[in-house]
C-alpha positions as CSV (number, residue, x, y, z in Angstrom):
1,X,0.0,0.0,0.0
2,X,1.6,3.6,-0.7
3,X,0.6,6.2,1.1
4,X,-0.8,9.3,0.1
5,X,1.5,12.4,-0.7
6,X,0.1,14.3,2.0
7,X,0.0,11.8,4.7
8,X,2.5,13.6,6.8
9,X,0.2,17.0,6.6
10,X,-2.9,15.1,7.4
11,X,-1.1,13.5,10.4
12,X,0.1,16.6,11.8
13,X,-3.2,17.7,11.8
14,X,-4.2,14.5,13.9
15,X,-6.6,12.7,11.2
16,X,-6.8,9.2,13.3
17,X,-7.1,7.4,9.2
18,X,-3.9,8.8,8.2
19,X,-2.0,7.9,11.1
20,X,-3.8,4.5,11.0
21,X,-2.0,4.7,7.3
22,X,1.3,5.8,8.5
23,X,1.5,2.8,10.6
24,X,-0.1,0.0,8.5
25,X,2.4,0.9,5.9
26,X,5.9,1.4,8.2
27,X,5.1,-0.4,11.2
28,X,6.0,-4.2,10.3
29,X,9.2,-2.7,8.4
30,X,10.5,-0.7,11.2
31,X,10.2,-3.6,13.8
32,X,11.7,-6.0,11.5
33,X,15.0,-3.1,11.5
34,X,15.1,-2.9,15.0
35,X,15.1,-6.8,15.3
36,X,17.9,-7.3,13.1
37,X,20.1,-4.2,14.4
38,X,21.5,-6.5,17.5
39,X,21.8,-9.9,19.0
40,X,21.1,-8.7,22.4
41,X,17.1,-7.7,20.7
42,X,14.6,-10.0,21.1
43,X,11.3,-10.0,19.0
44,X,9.5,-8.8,22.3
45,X,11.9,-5.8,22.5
46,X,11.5,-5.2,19.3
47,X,8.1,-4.7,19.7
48,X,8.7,-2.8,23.0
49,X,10.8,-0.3,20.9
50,X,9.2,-0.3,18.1
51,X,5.8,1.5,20.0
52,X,8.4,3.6,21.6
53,X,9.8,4.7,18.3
54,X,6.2,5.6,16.9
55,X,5.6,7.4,20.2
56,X,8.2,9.3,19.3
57,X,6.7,9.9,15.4
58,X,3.7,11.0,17.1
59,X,5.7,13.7,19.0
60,X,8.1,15.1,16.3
61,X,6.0,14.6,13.5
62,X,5.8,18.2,13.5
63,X,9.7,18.4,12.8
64,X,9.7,16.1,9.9
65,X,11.5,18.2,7.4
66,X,10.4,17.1,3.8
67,X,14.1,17.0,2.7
68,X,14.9,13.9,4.0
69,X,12.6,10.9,2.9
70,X,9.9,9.8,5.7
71,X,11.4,6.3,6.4
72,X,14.7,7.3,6.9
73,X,13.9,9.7,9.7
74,X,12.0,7.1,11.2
75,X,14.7,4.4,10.6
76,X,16.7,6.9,12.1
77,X,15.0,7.1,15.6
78,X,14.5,3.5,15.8
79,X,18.3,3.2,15.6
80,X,18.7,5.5,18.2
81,X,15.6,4.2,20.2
82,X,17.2,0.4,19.8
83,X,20.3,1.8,21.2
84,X,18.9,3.5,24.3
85,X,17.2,-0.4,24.6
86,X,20.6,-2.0,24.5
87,X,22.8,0.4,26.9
88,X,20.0,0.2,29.9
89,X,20.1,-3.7,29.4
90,X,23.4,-3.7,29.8
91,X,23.3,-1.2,32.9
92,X,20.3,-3.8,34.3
93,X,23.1,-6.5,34.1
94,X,25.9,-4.8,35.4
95,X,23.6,-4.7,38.6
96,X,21.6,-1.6,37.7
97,X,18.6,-2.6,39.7
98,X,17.3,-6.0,38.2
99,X,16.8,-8.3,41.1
100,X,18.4,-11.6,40.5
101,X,15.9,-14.8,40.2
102,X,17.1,-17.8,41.6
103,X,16.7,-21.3,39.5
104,X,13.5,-23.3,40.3
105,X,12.0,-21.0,42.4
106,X,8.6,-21.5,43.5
107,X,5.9,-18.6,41.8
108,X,2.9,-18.1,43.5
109,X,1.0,-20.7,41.6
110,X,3.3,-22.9,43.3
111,X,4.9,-24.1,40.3
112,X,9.0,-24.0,39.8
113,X,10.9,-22.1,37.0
114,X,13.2,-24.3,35.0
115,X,14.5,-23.0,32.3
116,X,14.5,-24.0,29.2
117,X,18.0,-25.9,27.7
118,X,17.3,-25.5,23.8
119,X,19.3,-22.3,23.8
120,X,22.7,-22.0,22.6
121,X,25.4,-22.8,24.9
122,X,26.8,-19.7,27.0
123,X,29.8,-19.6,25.1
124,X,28.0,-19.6,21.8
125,X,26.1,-17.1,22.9
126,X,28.8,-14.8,23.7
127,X,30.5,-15.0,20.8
128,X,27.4,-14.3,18.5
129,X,26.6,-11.2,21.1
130,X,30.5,-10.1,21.0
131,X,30.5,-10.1,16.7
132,X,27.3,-8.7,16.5
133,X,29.0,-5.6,18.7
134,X,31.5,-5.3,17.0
135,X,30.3,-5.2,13.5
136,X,27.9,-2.5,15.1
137,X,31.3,-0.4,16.4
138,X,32.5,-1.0,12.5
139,X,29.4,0.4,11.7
140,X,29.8,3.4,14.1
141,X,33.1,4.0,13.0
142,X,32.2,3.9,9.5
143,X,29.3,6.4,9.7
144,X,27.8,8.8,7.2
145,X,25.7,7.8,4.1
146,X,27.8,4.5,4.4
147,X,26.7,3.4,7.3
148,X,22.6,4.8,6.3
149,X,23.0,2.5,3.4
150,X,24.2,-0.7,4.5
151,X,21.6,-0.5,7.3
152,X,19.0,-0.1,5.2
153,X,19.5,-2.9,3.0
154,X,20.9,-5.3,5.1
155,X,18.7,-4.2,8.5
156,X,15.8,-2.8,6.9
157,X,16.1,-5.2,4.4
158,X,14.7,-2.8,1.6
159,X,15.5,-3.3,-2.2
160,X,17.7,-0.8,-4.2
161,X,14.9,1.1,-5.5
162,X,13.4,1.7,-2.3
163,X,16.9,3.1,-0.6
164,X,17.0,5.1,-3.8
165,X,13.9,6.6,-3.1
166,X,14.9,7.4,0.7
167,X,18.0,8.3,-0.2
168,X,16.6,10.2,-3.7
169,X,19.6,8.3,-5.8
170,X,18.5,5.5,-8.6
171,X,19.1,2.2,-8.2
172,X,22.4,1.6,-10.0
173,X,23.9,4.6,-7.9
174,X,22.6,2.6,-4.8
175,X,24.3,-0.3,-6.4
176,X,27.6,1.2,-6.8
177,X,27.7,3.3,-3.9
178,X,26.8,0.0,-1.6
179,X,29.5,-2.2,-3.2
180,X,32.2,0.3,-1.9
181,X,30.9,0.9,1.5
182,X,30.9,-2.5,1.7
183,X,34.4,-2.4,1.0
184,X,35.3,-0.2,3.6
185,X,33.4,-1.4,6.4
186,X,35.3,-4.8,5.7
187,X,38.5,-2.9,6.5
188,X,37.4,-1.5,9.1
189,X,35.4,-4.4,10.7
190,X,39.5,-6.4,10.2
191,X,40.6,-3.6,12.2
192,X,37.9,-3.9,14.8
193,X,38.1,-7.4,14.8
194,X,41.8,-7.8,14.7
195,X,42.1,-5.5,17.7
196,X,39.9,-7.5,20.0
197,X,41.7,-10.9,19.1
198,X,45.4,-9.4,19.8
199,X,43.8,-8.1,22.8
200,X,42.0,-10.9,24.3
201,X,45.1,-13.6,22.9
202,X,48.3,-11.5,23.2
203,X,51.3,-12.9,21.8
């Protein structure tokens, strides 16, 4: 469904149909971003943020500025919305608060937690948490249109025409522009990753 060229106009005057439009159109596509932004999101976060990042819509639509393309701002606050998610969970677990719950506990219902064992082992874990970080430093460090465009086809998951329309370039400029970021977020990423080895296995 495409939305109407003056959706944004209609929402900031608070039609309920056109916001109901702005939604149905961005909403499964921006939680689907967040999700894939970080190892440490789950689906229920990325729900959790997701409302928090149209929230946020809601109270800046006003400050949407018709240069950049609608999505992109909004991709952009989800970023920085999923972000904000990440740093207080790791707060939480460096003992910001969260109360820790002791194995087979008894709940009220009387009935005992036990967790469940089909999840990767802890190691495994770690080490998909630990890339995923770093590739998201790479990305950091690479910044700019770079990093815009390889989040939004490889987060986003959109297709070449839709980044050139967010990013009002055609497709075969998307094409080549993406190929060489690419490039230099993998020299980057074996500077990032190269580090953190020599560190953690000195010679």
């Amino acid at each position: 469904m495409s939305l109407d060229p003056d959706v944004i106009d209609r929402c900031r005057r608070g039609e309920p149909a056109a916001w109901d439009a702005l939604f149905n159109e961005h909403y499964s596509a921006t939680a689907r971003f967040i999700f894939q932004l970080s190892a440490d999101v789950s689906r229920e976060d990325a729900e959790e943020i997701c409302q928090e990042v149209f929230l946020s819509v809601i109270q800046n639509i006003s400050g949407f500025q018709r240069a950049s393309q609608f999505r992109t701002w909004l991709f952009r606050i989800a970023a920085n919305k999923t972000r904000d998610h990440i740093e207080r969970q790791h707060a939480a677990k460096r003992g910001g608060g969260r109360v820790p719950l002791p194995l087979h506990v008894e709940t009220d219902g009387n009935q005992t937690i036990d967790p469940p064992d089909s999840l990767p082992a802890p190691d495994a874990a770690l080490l998909t948490n630990e890339q995923m970080l770093l590739l998201r430093e790479s990305l950091d460090r690479l910044g700019g249109p770079c990093r815009e465009i390889i989040e939004l086809r490889y987060f986003a998951d959109l297709s070449y025409e839709e980044i050139g329309n967010a990013m009002n370039m055609n497709p075969k400029t998307v094409s080549s522009r993406l190929s060489k970021c690419l490039l230099h977020l993998e020299k980057i990423a074996r500077q990032t990753f190269n580090r953190v080895k020599s560190t953690t296995f000195p010679v």
